[in-house]
Each structure stands twice: as structure tokens, then as C-alpha cells.
N, C-alpha and C positions, 0 to 999 in steps of 0.2 A: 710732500703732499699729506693733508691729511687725511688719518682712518675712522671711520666713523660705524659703529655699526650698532642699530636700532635693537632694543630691547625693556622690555618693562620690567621695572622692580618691581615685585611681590615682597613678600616676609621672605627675608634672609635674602633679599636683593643686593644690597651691601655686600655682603660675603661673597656672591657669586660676582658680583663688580668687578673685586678686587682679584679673585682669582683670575677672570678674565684679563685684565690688565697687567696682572703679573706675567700669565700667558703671552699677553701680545709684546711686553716688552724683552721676553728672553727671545722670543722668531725675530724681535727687532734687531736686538743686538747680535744673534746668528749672523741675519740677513746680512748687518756690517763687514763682520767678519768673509762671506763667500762672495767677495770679488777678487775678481781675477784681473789683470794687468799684464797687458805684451807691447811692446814699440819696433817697429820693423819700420827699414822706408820705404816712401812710395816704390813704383814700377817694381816691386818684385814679379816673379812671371806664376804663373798656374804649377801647384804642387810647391811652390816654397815656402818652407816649416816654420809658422811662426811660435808655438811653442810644446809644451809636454802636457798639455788639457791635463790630461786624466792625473798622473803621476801630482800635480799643484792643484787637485781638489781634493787628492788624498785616495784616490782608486787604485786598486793594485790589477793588474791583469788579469789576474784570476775573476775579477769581478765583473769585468766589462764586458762580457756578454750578456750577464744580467740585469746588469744594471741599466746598459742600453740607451749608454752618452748622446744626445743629440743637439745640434745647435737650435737657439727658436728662436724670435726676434715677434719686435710689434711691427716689422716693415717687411716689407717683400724684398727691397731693395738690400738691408743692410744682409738679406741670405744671402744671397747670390756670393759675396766677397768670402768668406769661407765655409771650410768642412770639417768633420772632424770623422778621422779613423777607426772605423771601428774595431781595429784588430787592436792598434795600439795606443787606441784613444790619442794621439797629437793631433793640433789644429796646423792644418794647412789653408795657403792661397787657393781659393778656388777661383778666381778670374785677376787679370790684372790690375793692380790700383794706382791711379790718378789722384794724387790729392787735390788739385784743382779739379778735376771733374768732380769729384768727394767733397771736396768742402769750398771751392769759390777762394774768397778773396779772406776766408777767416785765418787769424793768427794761430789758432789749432787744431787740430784735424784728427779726430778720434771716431772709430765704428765700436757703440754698444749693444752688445745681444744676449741672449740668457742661455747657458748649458743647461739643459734637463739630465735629470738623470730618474732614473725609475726603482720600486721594488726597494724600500720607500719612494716615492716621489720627491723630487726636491727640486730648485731650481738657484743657481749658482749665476753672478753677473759677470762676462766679461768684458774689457774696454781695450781694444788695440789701438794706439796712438801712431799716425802717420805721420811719420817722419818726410818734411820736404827734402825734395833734391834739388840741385841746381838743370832743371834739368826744359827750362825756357829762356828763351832772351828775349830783353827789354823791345818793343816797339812801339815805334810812333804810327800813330792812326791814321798820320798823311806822309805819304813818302818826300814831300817837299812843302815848301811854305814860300809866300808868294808876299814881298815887304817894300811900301811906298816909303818911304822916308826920306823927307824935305832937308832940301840940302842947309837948312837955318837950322835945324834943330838942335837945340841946345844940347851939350855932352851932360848923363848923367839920364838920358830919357830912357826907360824904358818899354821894350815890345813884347806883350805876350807870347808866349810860342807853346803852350799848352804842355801835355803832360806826356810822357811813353808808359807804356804799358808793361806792367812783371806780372806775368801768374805764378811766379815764384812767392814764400814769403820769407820774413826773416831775414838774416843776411844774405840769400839766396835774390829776395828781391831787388827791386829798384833802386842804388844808390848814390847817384847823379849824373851831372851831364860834363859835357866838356863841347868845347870849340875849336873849329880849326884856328891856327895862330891868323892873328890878323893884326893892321893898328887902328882899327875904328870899333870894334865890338869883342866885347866879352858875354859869357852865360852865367847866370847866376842863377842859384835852387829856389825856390819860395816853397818851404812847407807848408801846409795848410793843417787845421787843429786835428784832421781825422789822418794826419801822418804821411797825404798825399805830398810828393814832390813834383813841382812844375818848374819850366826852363821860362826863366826871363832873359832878352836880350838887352843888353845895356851900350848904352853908346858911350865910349870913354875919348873920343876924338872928333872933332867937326870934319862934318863931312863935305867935299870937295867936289859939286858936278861935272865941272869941265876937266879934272884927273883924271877920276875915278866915275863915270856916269852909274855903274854894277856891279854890284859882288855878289859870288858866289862860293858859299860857305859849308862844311859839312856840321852836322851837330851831332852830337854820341852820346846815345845813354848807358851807361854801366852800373850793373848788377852788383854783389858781393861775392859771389860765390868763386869756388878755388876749382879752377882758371875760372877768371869772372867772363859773362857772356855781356855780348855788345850789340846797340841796335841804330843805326844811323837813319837823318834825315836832311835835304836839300834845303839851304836858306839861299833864296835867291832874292835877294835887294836892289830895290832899283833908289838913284837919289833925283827925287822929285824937286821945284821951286815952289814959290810965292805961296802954298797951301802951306803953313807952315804954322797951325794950330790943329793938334789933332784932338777928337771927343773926348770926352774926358766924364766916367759915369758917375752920377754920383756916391755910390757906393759899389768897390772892390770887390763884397763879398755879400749876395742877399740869401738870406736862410726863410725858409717857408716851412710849414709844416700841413701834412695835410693828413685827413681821415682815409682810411682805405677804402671806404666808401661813399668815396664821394662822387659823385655823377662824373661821367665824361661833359665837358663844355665848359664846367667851370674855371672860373679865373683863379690861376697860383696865386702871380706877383703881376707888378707894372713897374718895369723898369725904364730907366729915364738917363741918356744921357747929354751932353751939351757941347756946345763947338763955337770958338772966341773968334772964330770967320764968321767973315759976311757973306750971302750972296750963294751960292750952291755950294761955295766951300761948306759950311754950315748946315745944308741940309742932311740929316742923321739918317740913317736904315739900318733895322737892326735885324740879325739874324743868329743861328746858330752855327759854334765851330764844328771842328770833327769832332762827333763823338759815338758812339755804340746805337748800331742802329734799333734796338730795344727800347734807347732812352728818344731815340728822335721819333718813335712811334707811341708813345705816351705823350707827348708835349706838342704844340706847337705855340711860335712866338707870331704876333702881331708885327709885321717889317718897318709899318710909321708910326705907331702909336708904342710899342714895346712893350704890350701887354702879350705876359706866358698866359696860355690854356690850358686846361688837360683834354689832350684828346682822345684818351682809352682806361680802363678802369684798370685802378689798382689794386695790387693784391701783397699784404705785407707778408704774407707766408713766402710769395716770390720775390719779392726787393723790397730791401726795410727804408733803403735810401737814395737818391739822384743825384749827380753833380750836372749842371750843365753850363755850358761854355756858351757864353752869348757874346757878341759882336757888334759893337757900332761903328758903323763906317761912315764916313763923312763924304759930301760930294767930290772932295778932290781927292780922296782916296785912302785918306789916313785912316785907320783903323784903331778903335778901342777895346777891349775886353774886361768882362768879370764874368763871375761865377756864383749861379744859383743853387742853392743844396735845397733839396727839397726832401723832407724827412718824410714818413709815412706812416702813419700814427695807428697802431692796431684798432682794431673793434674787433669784437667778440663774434664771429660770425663763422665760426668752427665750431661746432659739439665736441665734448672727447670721444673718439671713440675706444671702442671698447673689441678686444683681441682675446680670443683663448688660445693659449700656446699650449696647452696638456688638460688632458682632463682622465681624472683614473675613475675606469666605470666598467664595472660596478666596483664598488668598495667595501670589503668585508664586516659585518656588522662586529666581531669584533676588535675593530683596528681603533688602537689607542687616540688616546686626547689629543690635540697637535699632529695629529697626521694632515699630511698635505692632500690635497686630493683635485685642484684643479691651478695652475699657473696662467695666467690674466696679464696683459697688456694695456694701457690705457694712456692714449693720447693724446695730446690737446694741439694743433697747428696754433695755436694762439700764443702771445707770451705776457709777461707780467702775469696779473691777477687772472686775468682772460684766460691762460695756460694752465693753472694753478689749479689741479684737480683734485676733489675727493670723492672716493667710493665708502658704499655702503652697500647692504642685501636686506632685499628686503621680502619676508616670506618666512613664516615658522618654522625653524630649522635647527639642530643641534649644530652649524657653521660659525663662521667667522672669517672675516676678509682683513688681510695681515698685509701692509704697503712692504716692497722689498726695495731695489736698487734698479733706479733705470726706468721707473714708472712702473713697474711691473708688481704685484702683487700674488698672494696665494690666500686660497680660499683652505682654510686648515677646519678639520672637527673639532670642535668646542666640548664636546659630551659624548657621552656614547651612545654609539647607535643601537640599534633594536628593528630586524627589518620584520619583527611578529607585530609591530604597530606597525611603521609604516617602512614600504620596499622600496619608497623611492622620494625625492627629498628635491621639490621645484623651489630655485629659489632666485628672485631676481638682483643681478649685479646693476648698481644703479649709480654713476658716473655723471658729478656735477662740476662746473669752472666757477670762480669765482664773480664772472663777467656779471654785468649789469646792463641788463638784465641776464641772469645764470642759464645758459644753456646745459643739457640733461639729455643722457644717454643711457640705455637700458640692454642687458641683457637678460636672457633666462638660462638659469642652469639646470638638467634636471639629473640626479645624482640617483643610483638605484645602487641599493642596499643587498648585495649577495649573502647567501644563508652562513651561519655556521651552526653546527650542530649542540646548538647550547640550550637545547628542550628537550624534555624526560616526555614521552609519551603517558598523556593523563587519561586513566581509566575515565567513564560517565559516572561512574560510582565506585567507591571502593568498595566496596563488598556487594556482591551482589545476590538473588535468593533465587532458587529454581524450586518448581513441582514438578513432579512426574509420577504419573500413574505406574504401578507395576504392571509386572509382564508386559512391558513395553517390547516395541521391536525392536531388533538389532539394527543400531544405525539410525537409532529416529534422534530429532531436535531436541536437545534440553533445553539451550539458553545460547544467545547470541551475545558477546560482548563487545563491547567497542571503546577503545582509546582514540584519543586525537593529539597530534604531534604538531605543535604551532610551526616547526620549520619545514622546509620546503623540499623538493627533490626526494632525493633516497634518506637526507636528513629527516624527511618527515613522513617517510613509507615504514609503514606498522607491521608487524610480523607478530606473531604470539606461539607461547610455548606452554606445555604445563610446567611447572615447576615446585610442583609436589604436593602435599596434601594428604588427607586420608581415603583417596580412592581407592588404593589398594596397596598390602603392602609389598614390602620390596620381592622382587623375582613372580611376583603376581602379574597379571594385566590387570589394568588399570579401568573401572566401570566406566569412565569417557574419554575422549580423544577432541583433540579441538584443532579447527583448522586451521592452518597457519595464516592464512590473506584473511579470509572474514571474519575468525573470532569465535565461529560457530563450535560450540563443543554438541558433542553425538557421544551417545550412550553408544558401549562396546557390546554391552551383551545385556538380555534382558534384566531389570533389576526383580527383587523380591521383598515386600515390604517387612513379612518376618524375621528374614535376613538382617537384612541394612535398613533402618528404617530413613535413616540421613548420614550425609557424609560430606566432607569439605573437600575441595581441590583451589591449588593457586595458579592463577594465570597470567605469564609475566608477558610484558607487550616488550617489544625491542625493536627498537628504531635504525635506520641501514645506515647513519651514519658512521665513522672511525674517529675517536671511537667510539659505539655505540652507548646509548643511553635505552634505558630500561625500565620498567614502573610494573610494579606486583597489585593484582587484585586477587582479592578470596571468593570461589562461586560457592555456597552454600546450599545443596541438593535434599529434596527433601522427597522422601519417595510416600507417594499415596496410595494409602490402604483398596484395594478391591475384594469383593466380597468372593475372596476365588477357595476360601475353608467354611466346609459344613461344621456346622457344631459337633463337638464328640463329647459322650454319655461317659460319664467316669462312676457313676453309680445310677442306677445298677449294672455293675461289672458282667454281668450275662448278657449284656446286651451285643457285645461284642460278638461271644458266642453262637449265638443267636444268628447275628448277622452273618456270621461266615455258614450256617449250616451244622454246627458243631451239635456235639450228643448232649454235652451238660445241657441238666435244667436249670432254669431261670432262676435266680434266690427269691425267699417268699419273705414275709413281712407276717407275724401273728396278731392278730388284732381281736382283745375281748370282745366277748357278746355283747359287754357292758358299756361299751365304749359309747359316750355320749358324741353330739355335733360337734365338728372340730378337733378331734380327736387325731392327735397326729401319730398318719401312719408309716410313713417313709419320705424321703427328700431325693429328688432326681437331681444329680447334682453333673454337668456339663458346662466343659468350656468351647472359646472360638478363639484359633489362633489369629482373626482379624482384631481389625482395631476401629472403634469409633461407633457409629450404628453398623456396623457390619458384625460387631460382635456386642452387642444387644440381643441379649435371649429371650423367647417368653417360649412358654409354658402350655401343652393346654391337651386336653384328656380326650383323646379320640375316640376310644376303644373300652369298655368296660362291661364285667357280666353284671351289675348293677349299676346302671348309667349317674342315678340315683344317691346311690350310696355313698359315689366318693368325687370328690373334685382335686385340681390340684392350682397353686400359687400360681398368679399369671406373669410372674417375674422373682420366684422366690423358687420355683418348683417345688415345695410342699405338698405331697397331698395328703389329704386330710377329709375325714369324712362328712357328709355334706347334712347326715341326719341320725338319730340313734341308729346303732346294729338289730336288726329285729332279731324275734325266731325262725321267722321264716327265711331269711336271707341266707344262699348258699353257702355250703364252708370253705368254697374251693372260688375264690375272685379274681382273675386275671384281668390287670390294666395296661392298659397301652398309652402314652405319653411321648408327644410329639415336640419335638423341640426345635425353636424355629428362629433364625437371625432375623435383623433387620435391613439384610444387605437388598438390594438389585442386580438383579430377582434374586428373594431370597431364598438361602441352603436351610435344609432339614437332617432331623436323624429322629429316630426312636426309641425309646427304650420302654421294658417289657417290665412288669412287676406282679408277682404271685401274691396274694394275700390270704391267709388263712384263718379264718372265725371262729376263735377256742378261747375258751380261759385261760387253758396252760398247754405247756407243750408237749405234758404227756396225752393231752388231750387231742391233740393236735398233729400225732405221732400215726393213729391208724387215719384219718385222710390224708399225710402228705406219703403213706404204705401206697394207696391207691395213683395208680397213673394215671392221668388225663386219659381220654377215648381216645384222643389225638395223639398216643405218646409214638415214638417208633418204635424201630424191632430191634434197636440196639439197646432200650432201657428194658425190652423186654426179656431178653434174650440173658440180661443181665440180673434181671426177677427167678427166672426160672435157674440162670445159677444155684443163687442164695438159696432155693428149693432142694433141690435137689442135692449142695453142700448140706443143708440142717438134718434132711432125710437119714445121710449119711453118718452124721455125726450120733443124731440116736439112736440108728441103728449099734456104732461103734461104744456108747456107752451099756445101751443094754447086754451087748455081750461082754463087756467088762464088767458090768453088776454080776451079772450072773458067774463070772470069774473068781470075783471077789469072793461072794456069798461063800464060794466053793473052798475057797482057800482060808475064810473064816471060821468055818468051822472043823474045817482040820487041823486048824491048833488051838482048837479047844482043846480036841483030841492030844494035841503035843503036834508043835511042828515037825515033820521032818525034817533030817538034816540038811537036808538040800534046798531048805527054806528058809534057813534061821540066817543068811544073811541079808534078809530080807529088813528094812527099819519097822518100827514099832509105833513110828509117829500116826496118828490117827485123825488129826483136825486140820483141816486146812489156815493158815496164816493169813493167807492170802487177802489183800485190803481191796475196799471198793476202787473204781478205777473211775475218772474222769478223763474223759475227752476234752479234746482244745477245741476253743473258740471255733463256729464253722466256718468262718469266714474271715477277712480282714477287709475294711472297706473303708470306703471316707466319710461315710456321714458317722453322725458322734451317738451310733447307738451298736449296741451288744449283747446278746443275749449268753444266757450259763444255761449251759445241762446238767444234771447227775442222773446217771445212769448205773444198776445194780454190775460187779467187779464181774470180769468170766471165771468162770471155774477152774482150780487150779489140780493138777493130777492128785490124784487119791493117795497118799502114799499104801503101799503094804494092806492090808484089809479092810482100810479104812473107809465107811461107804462116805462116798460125796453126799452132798446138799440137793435138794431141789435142782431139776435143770435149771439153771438160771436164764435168765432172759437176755436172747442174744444182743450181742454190745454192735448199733450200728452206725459207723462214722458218720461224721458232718454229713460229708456226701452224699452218701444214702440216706439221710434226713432229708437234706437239701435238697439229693436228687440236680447236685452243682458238683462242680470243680473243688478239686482238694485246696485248702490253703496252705501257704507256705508258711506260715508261722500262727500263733494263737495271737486269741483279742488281747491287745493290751487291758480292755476294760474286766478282763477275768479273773477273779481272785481265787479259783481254783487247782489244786495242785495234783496233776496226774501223779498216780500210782500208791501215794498214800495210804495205808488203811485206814477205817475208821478207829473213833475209840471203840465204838460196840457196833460191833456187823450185823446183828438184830437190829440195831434201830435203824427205825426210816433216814435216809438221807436228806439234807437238808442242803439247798444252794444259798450260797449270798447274792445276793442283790447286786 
């Protein structure tokens, strides 16, 4: 039979041709290769072993449970005749078998059917050959035969005596006849071309009416078989006169052929026989012999004209052919015979049909090329061309339909499947004969494609980006991520993990957490944008397949700025002070009388630990005892005077300077600044002496100190003037002894002293002092200098906080002396 299966060539169509073909010719030549072959004879009984199946297809016992051997067939009929074992895989007889009930009158007699076997799928032919027994005797269809013969009749006549019957075949069958002894008749064989034997009686002696008026004769058919079996028949002859021409037909043997379809009523043949009497010897009637009452219910003959009919419709699936035994008899009694064969000519009036013996379903998407995946039957009750079947499929499919042994076929994968396109794969078996006109038969197969785990779960995006506001709550949403997994079941159920990143590091907790089913990552604890302003985590998806497939994305966190930090004042540094309550005063700022418009007098300088407009400053002068006088940078904090310094304008100017973010709503802070109205800062020394009206009773308390120390201290010199004096003039006199180890030194060494920078601060200005040295002890008589003018630190200039180191911008060197202590001192710049 041929295979055909439908396909378009594209570019590189050739290619894939040939592979197909090379394909279907190695399952061909398989296919040759698994038949199987057993011969047993008939009647064996139920449960007798025709052979070792499993062991002659190559199965070992270990495998036959899985494998899960089973008999299949395209008939219902040929099941029934055996089984097979499942423990030890042999085939046995499952009902008794008849080869004549099995196969009729044919000269061989075999049942073909297919082993299955599973886990691969495969399908294996076997053909068990039934063997005849001797196991029927020959019979004749009339237990006696009834013969006029005229006592003229010449020796050498012969009388039909028809056929016995063997459902044996081979030598088993029919292999002649014999006669009881007599001396007027013998039997002789007449084969006929399809290898039938029939009994002619021959007459070897003239027969004698008034001897002999009837004989009575036995006749015996014998078989071949060991002991041969025998079947006997009655010939009873009577010897008739004067009728002594018997019919005579024209032809011995008419062959007819007819359509299987052809109507009941029609006419076969017209047969014709003749008779050399006159007179009613002469008159013919013809009828039929003994024969099978099947064939006498198809047929009927015309008795005077000897026209055959058909009187019932044919069917050549059930009898391919006829013999009938027809009869003319003459009015005195003589009888003639021949034999019509009437052959029966197929027409095409069968479809094949079409049988699924196995079908593996589902079939795992990754099961290789040439896997079997369904075993197919297809039959045709027709023969010749009529019979002569091929299949095809017809349906977009990675398949192919591969012919095996026995009409049987397998549908094998062509390609590989893929059940993320498609799960399931309809595709039609379509089954044509050769007949004329072709009859067509159709199945549908629908084949579904089971998962296997050969998909990576794919991220929506591979990197993905969040915001998030700080001071978020604990446990709020960052970002939902999501994979998709093209396979199916637990193969394509998503799970997610972190898998590292820089949320936090190791032995830490981790800034989010994400859920394992939906993807959702949640912030662990609130974030803080000066903190962390961004940070990455990786999120691996993992699929429940074994074994599991996996796919990494990066979430990229980016936390947003809130306006949740005031500005803070980093100059002027008293501001702080200030704000807590503290006792320093404010630091002041000197500004000439002279000072033209613009005139810079200090820079507020303040940061915000925000980011963006949140930490956007501006500027801007709330507070001032000459509103007038001074402004300040509305984004530089500068300020700077707004118009000349008059005379009139106070020497003591307290500013207030407000500094203010851009946030919602936004944060403030203040800062405080002194300014003072002098040319110089010795000038500038007895107002910053003076306190504000507003001072407290700590700066106060701290005035009346220094009071009351200075009080003291003149006092302490006048009585040591007065000591001196006294001791000076006693060693004009001559010192006493008791005072000459007193020194002689008279002047003090002692150098001017400078003070350090008052302050240390961030804006890029600094001022110098020089201030006259303090007095150093008198040695021995020596009268000191002028009180000098008490030395008073930054602080108490300032009226601020001590500093911790001097102005870098200072070029003066405490403790030093001058070259000449009489001259004025002089500061650098």
C-alpha cells in the first residue's frame, strides 16, 4: 500500500524531503524486520501455548509490566482467537479454532494481528499459520443417486455422478472415489481446472435387461489423510429399453462472469441441450443437481427454455465464485449434466475503513522525532485495485503516517513538538482505494501535547525602577513584579525570592521583602532619603517544575526626597546659641561710618540636608534696627547695606535673617547678627563694653566680676607702689642685709601680647587686634609703667563663645615683643 503524506515545499523544502523519506524508510525497513510467525494446528483447545510473544520480540520480564504487551487487530473477529500473558508475556489459544470455519475452502489459513507494546509505543505483526487436520470426511450431498440406463447403450457412456465434499484441504482433502466391484461399471475422477474432483460412471459392459433388470451399487470417496476418512453413496440403476438416446448438452462446462452488482432477475447464461429421440423421448427439462443450498438461493434455472437467473444479489466479499450442477433430462428418463462456474467480479463498493488500535495521549512535548504515537488499521473488503489502499493526513501538524505490515500503519512525530504554541494537534487520517471511481474514508485524530518543564520564567522587564517617598510606612507597596512561565501546571506556577542586591548588607535586614505568589515587594522598615538615597535588589522568579528553571530581574529603588529637614545656619555660629537659650552673645560684624551702598557686611551661610526644591534657600531680612539700612541676597544670603552709613544711624544694629526652604510647607530657621558702626575697633571697643538693655543677669553678673577683680587688682598695686617706694629708698641708704638677695633688674622685658583670632567661622573674613602687653611683676625696686590697659579676650569683646583655635587669616604672633615698646603698635591687614 502506498504512503502518501501532504506537505508544501518552501526554501529548503528539498532538505526536509529527504530527511523525511530517509525517516520513513528506516520505520519501513523496522517495520519488515517485527513480524512475528507461529504455525500450530487447528482444534487446539483454550489456553494452548502457541508461543513465547514477549521473549521473540525481544522483552525481558523485567519489562513487561511496563511495557504492557497487548494483542490489537483491525477485526473483532481475528481478537477473540488469542491472548496474551501478561505476567509472562506467551501467546495462548483463547477459543477453539476451526480452520474451515476460519478460512472456508482456501488452501491457507493464517490469523494476522498486531502486538502493541507501550512506553515507547510500538506496534509488532504477528501471523499464526493454521495448520489442517484430517479432521472431516468426504460427503456426498445425496445419500443416493437414482440412474435410467437403456439397455442399448453403448459401453464407454458415461453418467455424471457429481462431486463429495472435503472441508479438509491438502492432502487431508478429497482424493477419489472408488466402486463397489461389478462387471458393467467403473468410476472415474474428472478434475476440473479450479482442482475440483467429480465421479463419472462409465459403462465398460452392455447391459442386459432380462438378467440383470437393477443394480445396486455403493460408491466411496476417500480423503488423503493417515488413517484416511471415507464417505459413501447409493447408486441405484435401473436398465431401461427403446429410450436409448440420451441429451447430450452442448457444452460440458459454461463459465459466466458476473458484476457483484448486479440486480437480482438478471439473466447469467442460456443453456441448451439436445436429444437424437423423437417424440417425448426428446422432450428436454432442465433443472438443477444437488447442490449447497446458498447456491440454490442465488440462482434459479428456466425447466424448458434453460435460461439461469440470478435470483438474489451478490456480494463478492461473501463468495468470489459458483459452480452449479445443471441437468437435462429427457422425456424417457435419460438424464444429462454440465457445469456452470459463475465467477463474481468485484466492484468497488467497500470504503476502507479506518481502525485505531492505540493512541498515546497526551504525548510529551519533548518526545523525540520518530516517536510513535498512534497505531491505525485500514481495510478494504474489496480486492485488486479496489482493495489497494493509501493513507494520508491531512491537517498542519509536526506527524506523519508510516504504512507497517498487515495493513496497519503508525502515525510517528515528524519534528518536535512545542505545546507553548500549540497543546494539541487535530489531524485528519484520510484513507483512499484505488477503485474507479475511489472511494474515501476519513478519520480525525486529536493528539494533545503534555507539558514539560523546558521554560525559564520571563521577567515583563528586566530591570525594573521604583519611587518611594521617604518615611514611608512599614509594610507599604514599592513595586509589583511579574514573570510569565509559557508552561503549564506547577511547570508554569511562578514563586519569587530575593536574591540579593544592595538592600542591605549581610547580617542586616533587608529594606524590602517580597511576596512569594504575587511578586509584590514591601518596604521592611521606613526609608530615609539622606540615608539611602537608592538602592538595587534582585528578584529571581522560580518556576515548580524538577527541575526547576529560574530567571533574575534587578528592581532599582529610588527613594524620594521630603521636605522633613529645616534649614540649619552654620554662620553665624551664635545662632545656635541663641536658639537653645545659651548666655554667649551673638558675634557682631564692624562696619565703617564710611561705608558706601553695597557694602558688604556679613554672609549667612546655611545648608538643608534635603535634596531638590526642598533644599532651595532663600534669604530675606525680617528684623532690623534700621529696616533701611541693610538688606540681604535673596539666594546668596549676603547682606549688604542698602544705602550710605549716616551720622545719625545707631552704633549698635541687630539683624534678624530668616532662612527659608522651598519644601511643602516649607521649613525655616533664623539667624541673628550684631553690627557695629566704627571705623576701627578700638573705636568700636567702648560700645561692644556696653550691654544691650536686654542683656541678662548672667552677662551681668559677669560685668560686675571684672569690676570688682580691676578694683582689686589697684588696689593690690598701690600697696605694692607704696612698698616699693619704701624699699627704694632704703638702699640708697645701703641695703640691708636681708635684702641683698633681692635682683637688681629694673625694667621690665616683657613684649606686647596679641590675642588670637575671636572667632573661627566659614565665611572668608577675619579680623586682627593689637592690644597693649599686661604688666609684668616689678622685679626688686623697680617701679612698673603706667597701669596698662586691661588685656580683654575675644569673648569679652565678642561678648560670644571662646574659640578653639585662632583665624587662619591672622598674621599675628602672640607673646612676642615688640622691637620698641614705646611705639604704637601696628596690625597687618
Amino acid at each position: 500500500m502506498a504512503v502518501r503524506r501532504r506537505q508544501r515545499l518552501g526554501p529548503g523544502g528539498g532538505r526536509a524531503l529527504l530527511g523525511a523519506l530517509l525517516l520513513l524508510l528506516c520505520v519501513w525497513c523496522r517495520a519488515a524486520a517485527e513480524r512475528v510467525r507461529y504455525a500450530i494446528p487447528e482444534e487446539l483447545g483454550r489456553g494452548s501455548l502457541v508461543g513465547p510473544l514477549a521473549r521473540d520480540l525481544g522483552l525481558s520480564a523485567d519489562e513487561l509490566p511496563a511495557r504492557k504487551l497487548q494483542v490489537a487487530s483491525g477485526g473483532k473477529k481475528q481478537l477473540k482467537y488469542f491472548r496474551v500473558n501478561e505476567e509472562n508475556g506467551n501467546l495462548y489459544v483463547n477459543e477453539r479454532l476451526d480452520r474451515e470455519e476460519m478460512c472456508g475452502e482456501s488452501a491457507t489459513c493464517s490469523v494476522s494481528f498486531e502486538a502493541l507494546v507501550h512506553n515507547p509505543l510500538n506496534i509488532f505483526s504477528v501471523e499464526v499459520s493454521i495448520e489442517d487436520v484430517n479432521d472431516n470426511t468426504p460427503r456426498f450431498l445425496q445419500d443416493s443417486f437414482q440412474l435410467e440406463i437403456n439397455e442399448f447403450t453403448s459401453p464407454g457412456a458415461r453418467f455424471y455422478l457429481g462431486m463429495a465434499e472435503d472441508a479438509d484441504v491438502g492432502s487431508n482433502s478429497l482424493q477419489g472415489y472408488e466402486l463397489e466391484s461389478n462387471k458393467y461399471f467403473t468410476v472415474e475422477i474428472k478434475e476440473s481446472q479450479d482442482g475440483s474432483k467429480s465421479a463419472e460412471l462409465v459403462l465398460h459392459h452392455s447391459l442386459d435387461r432380462e438378467s440383470e433388470p437393477s443394480l445396486r451399487l455403493t460408491l466411496t470417496a476417500l480423503d488423503g489423510g493417515d488413517p484416511p476418512r471415507t464417505g459413501t453413496a447409493q447408486l441405484w440403476i435401473n436398465v431401461t429399453d427403446a429410450n436409448d438416446n440420451p441429451p447430450v448438452f452442448a457444452q460440458d462446462r459454461y463459465r459466466v462472469s458476473l458484476r457483484e452488482d448486479t440486480p437480482p432477475g438478471s439473466p447469467v447464461v442460456n443453456i441448451s441441450a439436445s436429444d437424437a429421440d423423437t417424440g417425448t423421448n426428446a422432450h428436454i427439462t432442465y433443472g438443477f443437481g444437488k447442490m449447497p443450498a446458498k447456491v440454490l438461493q442465488k440462482f434459479m434455472v428456466d425447466a424448458e427454455r434453460g435460461m439461469i437467473n440470478l435470483q438474489d444479489a451478490l456480494d463478492f466479499e461473501d463468495t468470489r465464485a459458483f459452480s452449479l450442477a445443471v441437468e437435462a433430462t429427457d422425456g424417457g428418463g435419460l438424464v444429462a449434466h454440465c457445469k456452470v462456474e459463475v465467477e463474481v467480479l468485484d466492484v468497488n463498493d467497500n470504503p476502507p475503513e479506518i481502525r485505531i488500535l492505540s493512541l498515546s495521549n497526551p504525548v510529551p512535548e519533548d518526545a523525540p522525532a520518530g516517536t510513535v504515537v498512534a497505531l491505525l488499521n485500514v481495510n478494504d473488503l474489496d480486492s485488486g485495485e479496489n482493495g489497494q489502499v493509501s493513507c494520508e493526513l491531512s491537517g498542519e501538524a509536526p506527524l506523519s503516517i508510516v504504512a507497517s505490515s498487515g495493513g496497519s500503519y503508525k502515525v510517528v512525530t515528524s519534528g518536535a513538538l512545542d505545546r507553548e504554541q500549540a497543546s494539541e494537534h487535530r489531524v485528519t487520517v484520510v484513507a483512499r482505494d484505488r477503485g474507479r471511481p475511489a472511494l474515501r474514508s476519513s478519520r480525525e485524530l486529536v493528539l494533545e501535547v503534555s507539558d514539560v518543564n523546558d521554560n525559564a520564567p520571563v521577567f515583563e522587564e528586566a530591570a525594573y525602577s521604583a519611587y518611594v517617598a521617604e518615611n514611608n510606612a512599614a509594610g507599604a507597596l514599592v513595586l509589583r513584579v511579574q514573570a510569565r512561565d509559557a508552561d503549564a501546571g506547577a511547570n508554569g506556577r511562578v514563586s519569587y525570592w530575593l536574591a540579593g542586591g544592595s538592600a542591605g548588607a549581610a547580617g542586616a535586614a533587608p529594606l524590602v521583602s517580597v511576596e512569594a505568589r504575587s511578586g509584590a515587594l514591601y518596604a521592611q522598615r521606613s526609608l530615609d532619603y539622606e540615608q539611602c538615597r537608592e538602592f538595587t535588589v534582585a528578584v529571581r522568579a522560580q518556576d515548580g517544575g524538577s527541575p526547576a528553571r529560574s530567571s533574575t530581574a534587578t528592581v532599582r529603588v529610588f527613594v524620594l526626597d521630603r521636605n522633613d529637614n529645616a534649614p540649619r545656619v552654620l554662620w553665624p555660629a551664635a545662632a545656635a546659641g541663641e536658639a537653645a537659650g545659651g548666655a554667649a552673645a551673638a558675634p557682631f560684624e564692624v562696619v565703617p561710618r564710611s561705608a558706601e551702598a553695597g557694602y558688604l557686611v556679613a554672609k549667612v551661610v546655611a545648608v538643608d540636608a534635603d535634596a531638590g526644591r526642598n533644599a532651595w534657600l532663600s534669604y530675606e531680612l525680617v528684623q532690623a534696627s534700621e529696616p533701611a539700612l541693610f538688606r540681604v541676597g535673596l539666594h546668596s544670603g549676603e547682606v549688604r547695606t542698602a544705602r550710605a552709613v549716616g551720622e545719625r544711624d545707631a552704633a549698635k544694629q541687630r539683624l534678624v535673617a530668616v532662612v527659608k526652604d522651598h519644601g511643602q510647607p516649607a521649613l525655616s530657621a533664623t539667624a541673628t547678627l550684631h553690627v557695629v558702626l566704627a571705623e576701627s575697633l578700638q573705636e568700636a571697643l567702648p560700645e561692644l563694653s556696653e550691654r544691650p538693655a536686654g542683656a541678662e543677669a548672667a552677662a551681668a553678673a559677669e560685668l560686675q566680676f571684672y569690676l570688682v577683680l580691676a578694683l582689686a587688682l589697684l588696689s593690690a598695686l598701690l600697696v605694692l607702689s607704696v612698698a616699693l617706694a619704701v624699699v627704694a629708698r632704703l638702699r640708697r641708704a645701703g641695703p640691708p642685709a636681708g635684702l641683698r638677695c633681692l635682683g637688681a633688674q629694673r625694667f621690665s622685658l616683657a613684649g606686647a601680647a596679641f590675642p588670637a583670632d575671636f572667632c573661627e567661622g566659614t565665611l572668608p573674613y577675619s579680623y586682627n587686634l593689637c592690644v597693649p602687653p599686661p604688666a609684668r611683676a616689678v622685679p626688686e625696686a623697680a617701679w612698673p609703667p603706667p597701669p596698662p590697659v586691661p588685656i580683654l579676650s575675644a569673648e569679652e569683646f565678642l561678648g560670644g563663645d571662646s574659640c578653639d583655635k585662632p583665624s587662619p587669616g591672622s598674621d599675628l604672633v602672640v607673646g612676642e615683643p615688640p622691637a620698641n615698646p614705646d611705639a604704637p603698635q601696628v596690625c597687618k591687614p
